[in-house]
C-alpha positions, 0 to 999 in steps of 0.5 A: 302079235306075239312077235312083237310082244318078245320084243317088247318085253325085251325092250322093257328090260333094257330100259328099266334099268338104272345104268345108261344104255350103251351104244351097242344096247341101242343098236341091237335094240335097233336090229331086233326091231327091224329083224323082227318087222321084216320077219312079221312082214314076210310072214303077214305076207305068206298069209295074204299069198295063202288067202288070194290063192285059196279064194281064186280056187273057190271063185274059179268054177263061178269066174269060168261061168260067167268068162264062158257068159261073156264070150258067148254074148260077144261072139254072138253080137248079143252084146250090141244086139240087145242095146240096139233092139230097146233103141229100136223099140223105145216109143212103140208103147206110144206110137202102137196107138197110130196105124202108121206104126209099121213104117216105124218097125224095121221087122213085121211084129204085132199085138204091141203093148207096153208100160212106160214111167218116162224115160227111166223104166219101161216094157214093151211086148210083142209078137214076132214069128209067133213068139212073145217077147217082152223087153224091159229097161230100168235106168238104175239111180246113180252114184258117179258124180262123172256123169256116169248112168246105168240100166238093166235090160231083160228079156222075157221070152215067151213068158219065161226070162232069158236075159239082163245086162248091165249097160251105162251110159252118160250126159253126153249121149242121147237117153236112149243111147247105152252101151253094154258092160255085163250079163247077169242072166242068161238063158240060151235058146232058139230066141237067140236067132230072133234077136239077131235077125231083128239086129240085122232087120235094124241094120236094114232099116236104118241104112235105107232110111238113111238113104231115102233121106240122101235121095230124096235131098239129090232128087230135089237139089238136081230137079231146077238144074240143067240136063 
């Protein structure tokens, strides 16, 4: 820096010469270093100062977008809603072969169908008040050596994609248990309302599934005991 280039040339004088310095050379040398550091300092900092306050400027309209994103999937629940729903749904592909299939959906649905390649990438479709969804999760490959998962999840609605999150999960949890970190793609609509009835309709479900199993383990302890 040219700041330093004055310094230095100073400085090179100083010591070329043939007599000793003298002490109080040293020491104006020693003030025009630090002088001169703290004034490069100072401006270097001027110039960050500068720079982060011109970049929030021209991030700011993007940062409110996806501010006004998060808020709208939290404040509708879409944020639980969506992990939910591909739990739900996570072997429909399969189980849609067998004709008991209904006592396994929490919601009336038809003409499922779907791909699968394990547990890491799958979708799903179906019919739901006369609508086509497609759900579709991608488990992405992972660089965390904290035990760390991600996955995409996208909704396709009635052709047309409306949704992508961003989940995680970890080694601990099942492999159909992931919680929601972002939303990348959204596109709001009627099929907003769907997707929360269907929450809901799972909510429903799982409770009375939980209570027939409690019943049916009083009914069957009570039934050997006196009245």
């Amino acid at each position: 820096m040219e700041l330093f280039g004055i310094f230095r040339k100073k400085q090179t004088t100083q010591v070329t010469k043939s007599e000793p310095v003298s002490a109080e050379v040293e020491a104006s040398m020693e003030d025009d270093l630090l002088s001169s550091i703290k004034q490069f300092r100072e401006q270097q900092s001027s110039v960050r100062d500068k720079f982060l306050k011109e970049n929030d400027e021209k991030l700011a309209p993007a940062q409110e977008k996806i501010e006004r994103a998060e808020k709208f999937m939290i404040d509708t629940g879409m944020d639980e809603s969506i992990p939910k729903i591909v739990k739900h749904i996570w072997h429909w592909a399969s189980w849609s072969q067998d004709d008991s299939i209904k006592q396994y959906t929490a919601f009336d649905v038809s003409d499922i169908s779907g791909e699968k390649n394990g547990l890491k990438e799958w979708n799903l479709s179906f019919e739901y008040n006369e609508c086509r969804y497609q759900f579709i999760f991608r488990e992405q490959e992972s660089y965390c050596d904290d035990g760390s998962q991600y996955s995409d999840m996208s909704l396709i609605f009635n052709d047309v994609k409306v949704l992508e999150i961003d989940c995680s999960s970890n080694l601990d949890r099942r492999y159909d248990e992931w919680s929601y970190l972002s939303v990348k793609f959204l596109v709001i609509g009627d099929w907003v309302h769907s997707v929360v009835e269907m929450d809901e309709l799972i909510e429903l479900y799982d409770l009375k599934s939980l209570r027939d199993f409690g019943e049916s383990m009083i009914v069957e302890q009570a039934e050997n005991l006196p009245d």
